[in-house]
MIMI-635819 format. One line per field, with one value per residue (C-alpha): x, y, z; residue number from 0. Coordinates in steps of 0.2 Angstrom, whole numbers, plus 2048, in hexadecimal, padded with zeros to 3 digits. Example, Ala and Ser with C-alpha at 12.3 -4.5 7.8 and 13.67 -1.06 7.14 Angstrom:
east (83E, 844)
north (7EA, 7FB)
up (827, 824)
nr (0, 1)
***
This chain:
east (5CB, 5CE, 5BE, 5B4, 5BD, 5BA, 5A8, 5A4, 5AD, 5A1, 58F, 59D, 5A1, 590, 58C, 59B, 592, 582, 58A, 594, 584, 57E, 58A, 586, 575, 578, 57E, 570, 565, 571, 566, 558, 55F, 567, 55C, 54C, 555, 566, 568, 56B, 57A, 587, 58F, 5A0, 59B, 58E, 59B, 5A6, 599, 598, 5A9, 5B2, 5AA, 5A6, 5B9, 5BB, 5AE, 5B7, 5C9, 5C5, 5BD, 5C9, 5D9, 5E5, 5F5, 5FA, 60C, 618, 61A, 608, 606, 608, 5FC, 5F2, 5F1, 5EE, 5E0, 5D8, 5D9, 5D3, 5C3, 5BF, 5C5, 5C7, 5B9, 5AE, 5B2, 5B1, 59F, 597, 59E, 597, 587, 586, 588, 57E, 56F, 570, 56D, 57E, 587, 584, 587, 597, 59A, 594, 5A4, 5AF, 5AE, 5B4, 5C4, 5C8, 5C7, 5D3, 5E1, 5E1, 5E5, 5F1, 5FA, 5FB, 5F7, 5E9, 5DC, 5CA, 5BC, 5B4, 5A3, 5A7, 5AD, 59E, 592, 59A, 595, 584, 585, 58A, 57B, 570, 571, 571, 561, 55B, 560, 565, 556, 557, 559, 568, 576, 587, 592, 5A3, 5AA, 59F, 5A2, 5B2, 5B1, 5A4, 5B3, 5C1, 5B6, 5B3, 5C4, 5CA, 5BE, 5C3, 5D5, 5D1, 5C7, 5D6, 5E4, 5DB, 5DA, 5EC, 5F4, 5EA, 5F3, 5F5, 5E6, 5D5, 5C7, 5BF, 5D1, 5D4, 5C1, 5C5, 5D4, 5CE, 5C0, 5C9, 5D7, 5CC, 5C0, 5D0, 5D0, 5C0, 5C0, 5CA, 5BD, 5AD, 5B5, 5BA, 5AA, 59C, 591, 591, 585, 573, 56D, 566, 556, 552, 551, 55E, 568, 563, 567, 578, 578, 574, 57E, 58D, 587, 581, 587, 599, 59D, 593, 593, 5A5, 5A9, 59F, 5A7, 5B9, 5B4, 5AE, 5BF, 5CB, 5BF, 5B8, 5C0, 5C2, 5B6, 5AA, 5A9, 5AA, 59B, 590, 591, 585, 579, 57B, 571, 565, 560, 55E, 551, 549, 547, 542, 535, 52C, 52D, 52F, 524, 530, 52A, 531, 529, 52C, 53E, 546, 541, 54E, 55B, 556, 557, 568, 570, 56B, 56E, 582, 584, 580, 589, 599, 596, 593, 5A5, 5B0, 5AA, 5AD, 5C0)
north (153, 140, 13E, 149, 140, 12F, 134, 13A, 12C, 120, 124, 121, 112, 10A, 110, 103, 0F8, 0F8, 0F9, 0E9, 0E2, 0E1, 0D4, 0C5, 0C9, 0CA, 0B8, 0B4, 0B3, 0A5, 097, 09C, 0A1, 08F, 085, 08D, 094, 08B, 07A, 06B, 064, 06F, 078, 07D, 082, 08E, 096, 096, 09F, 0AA, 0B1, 0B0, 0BA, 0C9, 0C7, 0CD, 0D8, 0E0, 0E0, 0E8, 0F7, 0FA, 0F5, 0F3, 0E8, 0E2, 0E5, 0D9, 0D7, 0D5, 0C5, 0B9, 0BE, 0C3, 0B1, 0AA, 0B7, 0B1, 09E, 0A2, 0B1, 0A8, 097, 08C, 095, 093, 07D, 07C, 084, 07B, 06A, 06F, 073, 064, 056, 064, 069, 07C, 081, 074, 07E, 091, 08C, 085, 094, 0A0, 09F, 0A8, 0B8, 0AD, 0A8, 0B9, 0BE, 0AE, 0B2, 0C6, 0C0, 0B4, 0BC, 0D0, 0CA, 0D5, 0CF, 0D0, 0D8, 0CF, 0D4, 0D2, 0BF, 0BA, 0C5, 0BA, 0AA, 0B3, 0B0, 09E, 09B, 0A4, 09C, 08C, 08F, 098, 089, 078, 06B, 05D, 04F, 058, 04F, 050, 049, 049, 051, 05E, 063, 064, 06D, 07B, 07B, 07E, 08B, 095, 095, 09B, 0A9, 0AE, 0AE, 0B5, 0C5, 0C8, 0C8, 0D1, 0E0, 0DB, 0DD, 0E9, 0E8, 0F7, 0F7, 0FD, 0F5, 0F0, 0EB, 0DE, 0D7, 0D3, 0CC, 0BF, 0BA, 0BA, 0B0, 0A7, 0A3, 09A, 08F, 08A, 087, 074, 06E, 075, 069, 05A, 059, 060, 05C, 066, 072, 070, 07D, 08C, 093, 0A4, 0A2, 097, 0A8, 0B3, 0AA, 0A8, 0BB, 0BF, 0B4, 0BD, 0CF, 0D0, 0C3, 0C4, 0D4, 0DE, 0D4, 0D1, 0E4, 0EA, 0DA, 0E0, 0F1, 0EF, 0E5, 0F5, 0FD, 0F5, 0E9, 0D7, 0D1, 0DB, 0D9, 0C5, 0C9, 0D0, 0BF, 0B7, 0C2, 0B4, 0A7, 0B2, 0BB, 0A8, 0A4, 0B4, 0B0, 09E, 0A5, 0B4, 0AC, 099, 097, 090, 091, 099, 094, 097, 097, 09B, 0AB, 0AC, 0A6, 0B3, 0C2, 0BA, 0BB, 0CB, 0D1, 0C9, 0D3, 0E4, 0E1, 0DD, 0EB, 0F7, 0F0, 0F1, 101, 107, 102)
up (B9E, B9D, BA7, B9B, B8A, B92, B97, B84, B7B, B85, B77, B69, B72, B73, B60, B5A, B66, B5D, B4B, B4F, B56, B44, B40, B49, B49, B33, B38, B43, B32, B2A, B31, B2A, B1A, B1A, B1F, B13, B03, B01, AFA, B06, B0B, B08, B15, B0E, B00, B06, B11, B01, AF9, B07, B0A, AFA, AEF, AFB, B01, AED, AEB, AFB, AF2, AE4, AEC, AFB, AEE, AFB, AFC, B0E, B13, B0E, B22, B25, B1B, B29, B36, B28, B24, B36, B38, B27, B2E, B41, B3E, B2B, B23, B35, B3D, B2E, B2C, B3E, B3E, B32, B3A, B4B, B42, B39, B49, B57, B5A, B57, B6A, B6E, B62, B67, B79, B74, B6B, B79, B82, B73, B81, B8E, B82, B7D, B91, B94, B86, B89, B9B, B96, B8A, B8F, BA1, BA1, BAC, BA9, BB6, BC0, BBA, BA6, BAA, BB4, BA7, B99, BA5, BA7, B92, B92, BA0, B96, B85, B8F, B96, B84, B7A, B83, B84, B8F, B7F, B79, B72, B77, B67, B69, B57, B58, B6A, B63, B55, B5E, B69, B5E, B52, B63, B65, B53, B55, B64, B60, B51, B5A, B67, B58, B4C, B5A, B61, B51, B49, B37, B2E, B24, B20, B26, B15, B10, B20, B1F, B0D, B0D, B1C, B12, B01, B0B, B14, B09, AFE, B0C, B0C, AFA, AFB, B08, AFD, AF0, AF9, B05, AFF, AED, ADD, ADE, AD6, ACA, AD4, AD5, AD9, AEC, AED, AE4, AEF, AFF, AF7, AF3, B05, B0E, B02, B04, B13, B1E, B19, B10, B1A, B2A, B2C, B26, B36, B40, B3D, B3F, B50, B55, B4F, B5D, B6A, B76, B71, B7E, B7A, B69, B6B, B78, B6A, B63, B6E, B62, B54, B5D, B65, B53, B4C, B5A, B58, B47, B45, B51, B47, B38, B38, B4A, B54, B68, B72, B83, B96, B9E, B8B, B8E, B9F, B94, B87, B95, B9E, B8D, B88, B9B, B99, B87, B8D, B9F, B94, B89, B99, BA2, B93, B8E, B9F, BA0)
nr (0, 1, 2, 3, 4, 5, 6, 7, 8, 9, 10, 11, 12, 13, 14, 15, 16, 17, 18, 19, 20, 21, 22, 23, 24, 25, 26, 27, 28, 29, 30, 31, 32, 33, 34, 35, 36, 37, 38, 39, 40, 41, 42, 43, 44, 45, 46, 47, 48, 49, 50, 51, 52, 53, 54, 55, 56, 57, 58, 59, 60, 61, 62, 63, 64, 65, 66, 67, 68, 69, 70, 71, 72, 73, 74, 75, 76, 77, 78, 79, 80, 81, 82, 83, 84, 85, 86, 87, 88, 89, 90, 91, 92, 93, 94, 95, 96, 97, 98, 99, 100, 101, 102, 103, 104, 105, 106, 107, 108, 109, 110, 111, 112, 113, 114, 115, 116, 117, 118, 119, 120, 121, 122, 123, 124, 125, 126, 127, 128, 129, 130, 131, 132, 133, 134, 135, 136, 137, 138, 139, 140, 141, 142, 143, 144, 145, 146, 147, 148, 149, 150, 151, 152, 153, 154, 155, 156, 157, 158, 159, 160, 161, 162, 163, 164, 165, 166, 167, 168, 169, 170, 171, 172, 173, 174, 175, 176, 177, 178, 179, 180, 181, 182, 183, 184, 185, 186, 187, 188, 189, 190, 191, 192, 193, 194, 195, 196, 197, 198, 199, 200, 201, 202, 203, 204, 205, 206, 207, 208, 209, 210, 211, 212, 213, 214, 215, 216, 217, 218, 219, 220, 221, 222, 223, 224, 225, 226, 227, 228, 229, 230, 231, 232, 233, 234, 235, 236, 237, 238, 239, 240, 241, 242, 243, 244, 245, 246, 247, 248, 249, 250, 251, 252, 253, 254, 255, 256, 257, 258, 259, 260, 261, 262, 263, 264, 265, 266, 267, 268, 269, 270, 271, 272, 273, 274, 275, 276, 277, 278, 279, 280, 281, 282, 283, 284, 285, 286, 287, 288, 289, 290, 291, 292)
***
């Protein structure tokens, strides 16, 4: 019997996969919405824009309080999966090239493998580490160029928003907080979004007055990639296992340099392609292992 329930659960398994998928692959457009519809130079307040208004939007569909006892970690997921990791992002974006920054960021599953094992002592296999390794390779060999530059603050910051983001995947299922979904996405970019809102201030310029494109790139980094994005994010963590959803990740970088090169003609050429095929190779072998135990 537990053979048989395990053995079906498996095709549900791998359709939470591929509707997580979406998600980073949602936020896979965001460079090319940024970089050819949005105004220049103003990165907090684009991800302002982007969480706090879908954060209410959520709200006042779902309607729903958190316990008083929820508050705190309620605020700590808010800061780590929205406000930190948000800052921290645009900062690593700003001082690396692009390829720097989503190998940095490739080791989120590696993170969440190393705090589940430090913290519940649960040890990862063998084959899920070295297919996360496989990822890290890969986006290497995908993204890296020979001229890259190593900068200091934002080798840092890549770092550190990994790290939020991973922390924030492993509490958010660790603690799974009495809520619905829609309710627990909203919050964290409602909340999160707040904590964004001094830094758009402080750091960035007053916006210019909009044109229609620059809108609609606003409207679809809201919608889509936060509203919808995150929903299906959060989703995934209440269940799927932590690595694997961090895994799916990986997607975010490899949607941007399939994009850039369909429509903006950005060569792919030789060896990238390796890369490509190890990363995608390290997602599905992380996908197969986790389902599996």
């Amino acid at each position: 019997m537990t053979m048989t329930t395990t053995t079906s659960a498996l095709p549900m398994r791998w359709a939470d996969a591929c509707l997580t998928a979406l998600a980073p692959m949602i936020w896979g457009s965001t460079y090319i919405v940024t970089t050819q519809l949005l105004p220049p130079d103003r990165p907090f307040t684009a991800a302002l824009i982007r969480v706090l208004p879908s954060g209410l939007l959520l709200l006042l569909y779902a309607r729903r309080w958190p316990a008083r006892r929820d508050w705190g970690r309620l605020l700590v997921l808010s800061a780590l999966n929205i406000g930190a990791f948000q800052a921290l992002l645009f900062v690593a974006a700003y001082r690396l090239p692009g390829g720097l920054a989503a190998v940095v960021g490739a080791i989120q599953p590696l993170l969440v493998m190393g705090l589940a094992w430090g913290l519940e002592q649960r040890r990862p296999l063998a084959a899920t580490a070295w297919a996360a390794v496989v990822g890290v390779v890969g986006m290497g060999v995908l993204l890296l160029s020979p001229g890259t530059v190593f900068e200091p603050v934002g080798i840092l910051a890549a770092l550190a928003g990994a790290a939020s983001m991973a922390t924030g995947t492993y509490l958010t299922r660790r603690w799974r907080l009495n809520m619905p979904v829609l309710a627990l996405t909203g919050w964290q970019l409602l909340l999160g979004g707040s904590m964004l809102v001094p830094l758009a201030w402080l750091a960035d310029a007053p916006l210019p007055a909009l044109t229609m494109w620059q809108t609609l790139g606003y409207l679809y980094l809201s919608l889509a990639g936060a509203l919808l994005a995150y929903a299906l994010w959060f989703r995934g963590i209440a269940r799927l296992a932590p690595v694997a959803v961090s895994s799916l990740g990986l997607l975010s970088p490899l949607t941007a340099v399939v994009l850039g090169w369909v429509l903006l003609g950005q060569a792919i050429k030789g060896f990238a392609f390796v890369g490509l095929a190890m990363v995608f190779a390290s997602i599905l072998a992380v996908q197969w292992t986790a389902s599996r135990t």
